[in-house]
C-alpha positions in Angstrom: -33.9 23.0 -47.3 -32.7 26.3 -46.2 -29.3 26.6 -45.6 -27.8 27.0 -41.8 -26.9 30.2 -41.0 -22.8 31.2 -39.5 -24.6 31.7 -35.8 -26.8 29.0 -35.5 -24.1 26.9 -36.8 -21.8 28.1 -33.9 -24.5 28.1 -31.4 -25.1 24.2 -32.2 -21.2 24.1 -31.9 -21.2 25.7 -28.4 -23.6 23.9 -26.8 -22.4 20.5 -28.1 -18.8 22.2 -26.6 -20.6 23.1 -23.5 -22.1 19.5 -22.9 -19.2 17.8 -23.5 -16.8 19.7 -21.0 -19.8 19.8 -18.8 -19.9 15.5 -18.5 -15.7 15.5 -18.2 -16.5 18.2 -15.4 -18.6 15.1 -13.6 -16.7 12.8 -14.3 -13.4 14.4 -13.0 -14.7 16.4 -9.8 -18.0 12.8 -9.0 -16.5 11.1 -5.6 -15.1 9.2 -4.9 -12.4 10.0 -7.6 -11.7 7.7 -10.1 -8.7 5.8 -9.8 -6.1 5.9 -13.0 -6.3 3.1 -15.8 -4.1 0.1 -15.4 -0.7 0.4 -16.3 2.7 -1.4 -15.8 2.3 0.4 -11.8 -1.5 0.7 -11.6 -1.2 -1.4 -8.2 0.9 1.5 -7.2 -1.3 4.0 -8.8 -4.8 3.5 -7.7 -3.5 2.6 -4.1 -2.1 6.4 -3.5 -4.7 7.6 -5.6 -7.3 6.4 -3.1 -5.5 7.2 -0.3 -4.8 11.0 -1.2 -8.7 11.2 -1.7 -9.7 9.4 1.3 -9.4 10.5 4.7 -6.6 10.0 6.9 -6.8 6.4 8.8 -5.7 6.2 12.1 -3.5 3.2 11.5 -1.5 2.7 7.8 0.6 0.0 7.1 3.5 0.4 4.5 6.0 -1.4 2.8 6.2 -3.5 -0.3 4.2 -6.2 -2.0 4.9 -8.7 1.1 2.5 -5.6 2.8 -0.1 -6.0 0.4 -1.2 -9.3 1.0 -2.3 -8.2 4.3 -5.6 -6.9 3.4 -7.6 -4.2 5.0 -10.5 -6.6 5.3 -7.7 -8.8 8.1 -7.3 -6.6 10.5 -9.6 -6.1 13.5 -8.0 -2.7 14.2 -10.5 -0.3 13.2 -9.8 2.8 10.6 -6.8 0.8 9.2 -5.3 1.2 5.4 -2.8 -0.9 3.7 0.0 0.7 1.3 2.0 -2.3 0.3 3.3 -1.2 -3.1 4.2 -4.0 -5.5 7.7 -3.3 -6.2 8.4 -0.8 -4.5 9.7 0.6 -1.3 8.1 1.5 1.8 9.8 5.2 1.3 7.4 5.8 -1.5 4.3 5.8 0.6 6.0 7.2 3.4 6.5 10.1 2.2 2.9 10.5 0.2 1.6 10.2 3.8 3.7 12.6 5.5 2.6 15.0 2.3 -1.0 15.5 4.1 -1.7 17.7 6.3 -2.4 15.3 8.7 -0.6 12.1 9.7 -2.3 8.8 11.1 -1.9 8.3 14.7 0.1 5.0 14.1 2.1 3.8 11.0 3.9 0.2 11.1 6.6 -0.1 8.6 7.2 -3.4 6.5 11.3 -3.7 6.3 11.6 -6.7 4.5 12.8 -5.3 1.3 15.8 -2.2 1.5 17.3 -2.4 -1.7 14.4 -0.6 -3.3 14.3 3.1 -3.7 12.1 5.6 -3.4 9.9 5.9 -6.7 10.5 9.9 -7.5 7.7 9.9 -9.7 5.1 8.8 -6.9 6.4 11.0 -4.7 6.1 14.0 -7.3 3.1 13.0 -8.4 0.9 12.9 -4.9 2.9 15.0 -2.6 0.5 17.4 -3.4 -2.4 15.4 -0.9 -5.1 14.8 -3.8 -4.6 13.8 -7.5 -5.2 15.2 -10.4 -8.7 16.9 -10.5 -8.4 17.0 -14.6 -7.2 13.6 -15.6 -7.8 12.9 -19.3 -11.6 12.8 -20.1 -11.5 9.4 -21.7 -9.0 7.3 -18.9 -10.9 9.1 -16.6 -14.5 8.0 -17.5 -13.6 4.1 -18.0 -11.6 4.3 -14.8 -14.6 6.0 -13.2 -17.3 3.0 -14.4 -14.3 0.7 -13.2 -14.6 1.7 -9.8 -18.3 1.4 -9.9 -18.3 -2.1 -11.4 -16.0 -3.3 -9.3 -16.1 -1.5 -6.0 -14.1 -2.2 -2.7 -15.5 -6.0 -1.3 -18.4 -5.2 1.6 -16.5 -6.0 4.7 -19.0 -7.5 6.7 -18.4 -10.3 4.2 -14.9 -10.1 4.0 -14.7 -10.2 7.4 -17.0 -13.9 7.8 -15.3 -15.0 4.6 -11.7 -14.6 6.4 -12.9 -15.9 9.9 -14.4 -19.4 7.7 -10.7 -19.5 6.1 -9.1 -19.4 9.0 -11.5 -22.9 10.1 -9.8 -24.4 7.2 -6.7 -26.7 7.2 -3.3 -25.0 5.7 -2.8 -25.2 2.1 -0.9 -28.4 0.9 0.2 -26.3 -2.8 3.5 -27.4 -3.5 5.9 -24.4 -4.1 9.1 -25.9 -3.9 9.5 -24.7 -7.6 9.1 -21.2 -6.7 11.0 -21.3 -3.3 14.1 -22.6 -5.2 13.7 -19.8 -7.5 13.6 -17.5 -4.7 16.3 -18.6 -3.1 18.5 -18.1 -5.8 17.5 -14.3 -6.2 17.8 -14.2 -2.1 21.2 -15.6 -2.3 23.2 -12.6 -2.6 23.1 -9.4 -0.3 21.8 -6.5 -1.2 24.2 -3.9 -2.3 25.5 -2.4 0.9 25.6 1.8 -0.6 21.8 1.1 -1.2 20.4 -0.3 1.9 22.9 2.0 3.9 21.0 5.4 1.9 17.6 3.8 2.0 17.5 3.1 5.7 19.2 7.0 6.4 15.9 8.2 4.4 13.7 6.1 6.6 15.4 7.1 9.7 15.0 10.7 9.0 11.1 10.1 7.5 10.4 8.1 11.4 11.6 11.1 13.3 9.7 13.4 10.8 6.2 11.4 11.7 7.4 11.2 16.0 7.8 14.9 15.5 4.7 15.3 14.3 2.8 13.4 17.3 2.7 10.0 15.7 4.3 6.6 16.4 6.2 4.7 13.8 7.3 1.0 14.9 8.8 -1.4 12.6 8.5 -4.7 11.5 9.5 -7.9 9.2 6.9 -10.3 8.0 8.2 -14.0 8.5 9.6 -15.9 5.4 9.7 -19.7 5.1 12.5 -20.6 6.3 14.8 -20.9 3.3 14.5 -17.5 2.5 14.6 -16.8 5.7 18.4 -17.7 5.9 19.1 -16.6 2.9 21.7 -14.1 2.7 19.5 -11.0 1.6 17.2 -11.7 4.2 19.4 -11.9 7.1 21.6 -8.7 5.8 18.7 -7.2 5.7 17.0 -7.8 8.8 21.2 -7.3 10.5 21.0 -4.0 9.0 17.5 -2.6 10.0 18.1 -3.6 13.3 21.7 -2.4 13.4 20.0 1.3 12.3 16.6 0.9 14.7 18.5 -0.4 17.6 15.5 0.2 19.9 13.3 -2.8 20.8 10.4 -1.0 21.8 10.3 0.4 18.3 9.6 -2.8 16.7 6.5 -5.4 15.8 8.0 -9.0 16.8 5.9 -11.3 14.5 5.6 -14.9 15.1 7.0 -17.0 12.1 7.6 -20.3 13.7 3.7 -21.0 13.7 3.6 -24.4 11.9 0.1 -23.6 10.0 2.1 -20.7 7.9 2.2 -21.1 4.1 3.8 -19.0 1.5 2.7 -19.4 -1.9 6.3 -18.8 -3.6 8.2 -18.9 -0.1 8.0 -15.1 0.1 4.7 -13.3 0.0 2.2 -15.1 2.4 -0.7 -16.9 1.6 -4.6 -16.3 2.2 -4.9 -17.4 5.1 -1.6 -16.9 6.7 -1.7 -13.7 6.0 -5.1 -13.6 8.2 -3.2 -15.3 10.9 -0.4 -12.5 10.6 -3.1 -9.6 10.5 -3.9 -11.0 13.9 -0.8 -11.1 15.4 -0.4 -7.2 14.4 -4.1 -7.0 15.7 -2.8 -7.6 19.0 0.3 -5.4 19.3 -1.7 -2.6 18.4 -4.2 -3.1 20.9 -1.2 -2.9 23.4 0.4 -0.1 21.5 0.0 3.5 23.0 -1.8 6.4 20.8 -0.5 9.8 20.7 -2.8 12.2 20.9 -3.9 13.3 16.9 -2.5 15.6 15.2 -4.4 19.6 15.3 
């Protein structure tokens, strides 16, 4: 066997290099991009993610994880997106948004939950508009085949899928368990320094996006009715008004409709979520576009 010579054996080398650096080259720049690995925020993560890569909707929803049980899939309004982030606060993906060069026409904001700041890191992360084009080779090829095994539901079929649900009866699952729990948590205010800064930021971020050519309206998605009169709900709710004083400027939602369930008195179920989709369906079709953005 004759031995390999110093430049074949770093030709082999380079063209093994080459190969390898030309699949993470796919992999990183193939579209759509691939979302990032789970981790303890990969709601969070793979939400903005997407939306930096995607183009701008005309509608977005924000706010926290009450937001993100209304699905995209809900709404009637065409060219909507949802960023309800899972513990998190509807600054996050406000500002993410107003990071693009362009804004959506409309943006509704969820204002249940104020005593959540802004996560820095988010904002760091994607206020650039797109994500990393070089993630790590290896989280970025499983998160790629993710994506592809598991891509967004077709929504013709979400669509049938919800109208059939909303045929059915409510759900009888009994939460009172959960709702006592809740309650508890609910049963102290919100510290007053908190909700005071976070709704200054969101006043300042609304007239940001109105200056821009958009409209921003607000809204609170119904509780069941122990949480509801709980004492951070109703702070809550006294001081978002109390800082948005203007009617017009907000989404009046219906919670009195007896077929409403909550799975753990807070976030709303399947098919009440549906039924809430609809109402917003409706306001929007009301609501007044401004012209885009150049």
């Amino acid at each position: 066997m004759s031995p390999v010579s110093p430049q074949s054996w770093f030709l082999k080398c380079g063209l093994a290099a080459l190969l390898s650096l030309s699949v993470y080259a796919a992999i990183s720049i193939a579209g759509p991009k691939a979302p990032p690995l789970p981790t303890s925020r990969d709601g969070a993560l793979t939400l903005l993610d997407r939306y930096v890569e995607e183009p701008v909707p005309d509608v977005l929803v924000v706010g926290s994880s009450l937001a993100a049980h209304l699905n995209e899939e809900y709404f009637d309004t065409p060219d909507l997106k949802v960023l309800g982030l899972a513990g998190g606060s509807p600054i996050t993906a406000l500002e993410v948004a107003l990071a693009r060069d362009r804004l959506p026409r409309t943006i509704l904001i969820e204002m249940n939950i104020l005593n959540r700041r802004e996560d820095s890191a988010l904002v760091q992360r994607y206020s650039g508009g797109a994500a990393p084009a070089w993630p790590r080779p290896i989280r970025s090829a499983i998160a790629f085949y993710e994506r592809w095994n598991h891509p967004r539901p077709d929504r013709s079929r979400a669509k049938a899928a919800a109208i059939a649900l909303l045929q059915e009866p409510p759900s009888n699952f009994d939460n009172h368990v959960y709702v006592e729990r809740a309650v508890r948590e609910w049963s102290t205010a919100a510290a007053d320094a908190v909700v005071t800064d976070n709704l200054a930021v969101l006043k300042r971020l609304v007239e940001k996006i109105e200056a821009r050519g958009s409209r921003a309206y607000l809204c609170s998605l119904p509780l069941a009715r122990p949480l509801q009169d709980s004492a951070l709900a109703k702070a809550s709710a006294a001081a978002a008004h109390a800082a948005f004083p203007d009617d017009r400027q907000w989404v009046h939602l219906d919670g009195s409709v007896p077929d409403l369930r909550w799975a753990d008195g807070v976030h709303l179920d399947e098919r009440s979520a549906i039924m809430i989709a609809k109402q917003i369906d409706r306001f929007l079709s009301g609501a007044t576009p401004r012209p885009a953005e150049p």
